[in-house]
C-alpha positions as CSV (number, residue, x, y, z in Angstrom):
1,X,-21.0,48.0,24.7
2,X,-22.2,46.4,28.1
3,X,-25.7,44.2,27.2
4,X,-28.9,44.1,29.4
5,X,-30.1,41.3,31.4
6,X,-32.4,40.4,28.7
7,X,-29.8,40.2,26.1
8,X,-27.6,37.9,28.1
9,X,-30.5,35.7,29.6
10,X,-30.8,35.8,25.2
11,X,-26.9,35.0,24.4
12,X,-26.6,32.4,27.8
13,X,-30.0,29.8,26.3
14,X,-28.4,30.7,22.3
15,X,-24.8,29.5,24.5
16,X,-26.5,26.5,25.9
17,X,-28.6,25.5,22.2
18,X,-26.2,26.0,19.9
19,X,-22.7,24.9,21.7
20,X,-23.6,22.3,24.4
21,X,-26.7,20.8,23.1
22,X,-25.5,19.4,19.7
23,X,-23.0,18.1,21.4
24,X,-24.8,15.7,23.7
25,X,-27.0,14.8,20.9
26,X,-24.1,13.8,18.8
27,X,-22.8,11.5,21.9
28,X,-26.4,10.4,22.3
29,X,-26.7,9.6,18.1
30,X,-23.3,7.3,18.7
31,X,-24.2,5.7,21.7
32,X,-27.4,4.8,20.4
33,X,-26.4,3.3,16.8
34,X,-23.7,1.3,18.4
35,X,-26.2,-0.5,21.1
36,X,-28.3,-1.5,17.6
37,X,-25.6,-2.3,15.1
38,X,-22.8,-3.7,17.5
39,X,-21.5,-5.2,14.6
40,X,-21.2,-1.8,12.4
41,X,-20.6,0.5,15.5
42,X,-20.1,4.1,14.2
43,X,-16.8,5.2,12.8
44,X,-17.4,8.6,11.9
45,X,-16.1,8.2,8.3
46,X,-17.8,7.7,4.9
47,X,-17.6,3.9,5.9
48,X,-20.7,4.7,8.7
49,X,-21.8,7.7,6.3
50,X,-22.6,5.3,3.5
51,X,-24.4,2.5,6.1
52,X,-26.6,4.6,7.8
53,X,-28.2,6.1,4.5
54,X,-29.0,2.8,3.1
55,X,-30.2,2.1,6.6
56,X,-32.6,4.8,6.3
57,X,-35.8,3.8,4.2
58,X,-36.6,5.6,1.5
59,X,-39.5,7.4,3.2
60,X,-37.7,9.3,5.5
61,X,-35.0,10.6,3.0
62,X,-37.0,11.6,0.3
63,X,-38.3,15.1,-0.8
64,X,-38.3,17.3,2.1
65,X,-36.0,14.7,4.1
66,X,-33.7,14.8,1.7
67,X,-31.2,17.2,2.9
68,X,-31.0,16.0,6.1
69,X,-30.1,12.2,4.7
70,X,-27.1,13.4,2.7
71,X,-25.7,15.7,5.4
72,X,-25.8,12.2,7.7
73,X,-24.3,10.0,4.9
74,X,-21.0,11.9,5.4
75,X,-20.9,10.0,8.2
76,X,-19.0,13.4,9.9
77,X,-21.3,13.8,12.4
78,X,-19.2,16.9,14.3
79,X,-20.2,18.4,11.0
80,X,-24.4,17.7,11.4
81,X,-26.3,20.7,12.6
82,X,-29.3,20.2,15.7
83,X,-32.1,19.9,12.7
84,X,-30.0,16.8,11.2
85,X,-29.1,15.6,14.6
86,X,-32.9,16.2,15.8
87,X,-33.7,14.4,12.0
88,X,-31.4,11.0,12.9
89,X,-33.2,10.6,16.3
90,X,-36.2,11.0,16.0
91,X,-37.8,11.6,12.2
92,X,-35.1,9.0,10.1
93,X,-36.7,5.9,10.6
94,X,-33.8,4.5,12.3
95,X,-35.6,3.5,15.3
96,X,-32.5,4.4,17.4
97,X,-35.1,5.6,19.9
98,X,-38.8,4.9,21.0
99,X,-41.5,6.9,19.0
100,X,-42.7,10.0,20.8
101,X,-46.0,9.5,22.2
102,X,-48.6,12.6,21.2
103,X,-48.2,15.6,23.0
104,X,-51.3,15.0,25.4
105,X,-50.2,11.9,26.0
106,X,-46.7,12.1,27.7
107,X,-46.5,11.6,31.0
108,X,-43.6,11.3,33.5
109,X,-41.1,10.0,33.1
110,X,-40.9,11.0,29.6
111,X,-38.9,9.0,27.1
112,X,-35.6,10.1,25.5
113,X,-37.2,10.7,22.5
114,X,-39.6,13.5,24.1
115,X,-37.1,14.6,25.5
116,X,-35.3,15.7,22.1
117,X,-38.1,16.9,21.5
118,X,-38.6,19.3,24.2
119,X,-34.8,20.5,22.6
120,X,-36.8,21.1,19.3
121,X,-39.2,23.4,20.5
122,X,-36.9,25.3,22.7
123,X,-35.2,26.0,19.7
124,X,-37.9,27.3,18.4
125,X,-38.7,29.0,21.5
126,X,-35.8,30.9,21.4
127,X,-36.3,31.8,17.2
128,X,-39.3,33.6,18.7
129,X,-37.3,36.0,20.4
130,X,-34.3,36.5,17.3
131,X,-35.8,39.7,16.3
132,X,-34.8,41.8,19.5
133,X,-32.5,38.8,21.3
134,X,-33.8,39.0,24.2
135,X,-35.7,37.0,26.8
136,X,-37.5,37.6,30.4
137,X,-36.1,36.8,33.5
138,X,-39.4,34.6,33.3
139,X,-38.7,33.0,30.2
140,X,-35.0,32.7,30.7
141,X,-36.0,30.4,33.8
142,X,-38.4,28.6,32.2
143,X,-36.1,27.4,29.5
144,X,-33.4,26.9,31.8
145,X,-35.5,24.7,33.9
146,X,-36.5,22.7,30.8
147,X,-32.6,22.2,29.6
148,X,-31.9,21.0,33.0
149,X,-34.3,18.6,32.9
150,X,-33.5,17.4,29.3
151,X,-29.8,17.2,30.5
152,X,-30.7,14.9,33.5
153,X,-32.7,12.3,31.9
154,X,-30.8,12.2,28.5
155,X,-27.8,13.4,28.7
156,X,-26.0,13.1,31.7
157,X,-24.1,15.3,34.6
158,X,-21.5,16.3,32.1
159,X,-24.0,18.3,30.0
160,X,-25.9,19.3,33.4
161,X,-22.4,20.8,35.0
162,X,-21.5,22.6,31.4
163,X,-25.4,24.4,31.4
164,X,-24.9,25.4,34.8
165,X,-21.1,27.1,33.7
166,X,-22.5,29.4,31.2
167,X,-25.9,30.1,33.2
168,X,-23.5,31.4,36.3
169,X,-21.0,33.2,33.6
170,X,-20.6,36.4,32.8
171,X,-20.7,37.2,28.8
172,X,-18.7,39.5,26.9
173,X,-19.9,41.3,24.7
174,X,-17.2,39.9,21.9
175,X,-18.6,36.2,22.4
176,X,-22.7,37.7,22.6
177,X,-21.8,39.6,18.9
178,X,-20.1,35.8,17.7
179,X,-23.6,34.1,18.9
180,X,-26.0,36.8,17.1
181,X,-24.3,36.2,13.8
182,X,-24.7,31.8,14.1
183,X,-28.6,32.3,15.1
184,X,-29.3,33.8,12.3
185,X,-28.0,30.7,10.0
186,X,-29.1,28.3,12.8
187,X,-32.7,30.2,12.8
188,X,-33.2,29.4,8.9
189,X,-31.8,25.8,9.2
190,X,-34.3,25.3,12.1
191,X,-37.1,26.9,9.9
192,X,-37.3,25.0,7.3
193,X,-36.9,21.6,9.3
194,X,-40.2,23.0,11.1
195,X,-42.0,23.0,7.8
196,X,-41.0,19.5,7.0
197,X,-41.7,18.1,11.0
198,X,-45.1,20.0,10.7
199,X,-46.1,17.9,7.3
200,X,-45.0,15.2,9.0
201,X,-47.2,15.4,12.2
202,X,-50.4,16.5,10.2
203,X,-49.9,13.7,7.9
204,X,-49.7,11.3,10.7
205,X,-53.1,12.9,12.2
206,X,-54.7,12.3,9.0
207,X,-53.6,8.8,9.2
208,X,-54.0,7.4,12.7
């Protein structure tokens, strides 16, 4: 069965969010923890697991946070998900990366860690459109434009030559059906780690 333009502009961004984007976030999460702890550079084993959880204070890994702690003290990080990844950067405590100014605040040239999370609401962007997977020609460019973008300033040409691969590909229908059955898991991961970054954000409205 052949899919419209709108359902592969759908499956090329889910392509680009699911597949190529944790990756670059994992690289950035290592690259990061070893410029601060050059003395406990990350091993990817319990070892590192067990480290960074104690490193994280007990704010950030409580209640809601929970989850997203223990997946990181496996220290496996090919096995984190974007919400744990998004979680280590920017919502842990770690200070791996400069707090995100508020949103009508950021100005060029944005820091990394607005950049992440420009990834988090693309995500959520693309959630919008689950229920019929599929996305404008419109839409498609302006996510595209914003991956690009996110690529050049935080994650380098690598990730910016792999986006523009699967934008330029053609997609089968085989690896479109493979997609539609991850987004649904990814969808309710990345729900309920909006719940807990939205209590987060109004309690830090309430107190600033």
């Amino acid at each position: 069965m052949s899919l419209s333009r709108e359902e592969e502009y759908f499956i090329k961004i889910t392509k680009i969010v699911l597949e190529i984007v944790p990756k670059y976030l994992r690289k950035l999460f290592i690259e990061k923890w070893d410029q601060k702890y050059p003395n406990n550079k990350w091993q990817s084993d319990s070892a590192s697991g067990n480290f960074v959880f104690n490193e994280i204070p007990n704010a950030a890994k409580n209640g809601k946070h929970e989850l997203y702690a223990n997946n990181m003290q496996s220290g496996k990080e090919n096995e984190w998900d974007t919400t744990t990844l998004v979680y280590a950067l920017l919502y842990s405590q770690l200070n791996l990366l400069p707090t995100c100014r508020p949103d009508g605040q950021r100005i060029a040239p944005l820091l990394i860690s607005e950049e992440i999370d420009i990834i988090r609401k693309i995500r959520n962007e693309l959630f919008a459109h689950a229920s019929n997977m599929k996305l404008s020609f419109r839409t498609f460019l302006d996510i595209i434009s914003q991956v690009y973008s996110v690529a050049e300033n935080a994650f380098g040409i690598s990730a910016e030559h792999e986006i523009e691969e699967i934008q330029q590909s053609q997609i089968t229908a085989g690896v479109a059906e493979l997609l539609k059955q991850q987004i649904h898991i990814e969808k309710t991961h990345n729900d309920e780690f909006e719940k807990v970054v939205k209590g987060k954000l109004s309690y830090l409205s309430h107190h600033t």
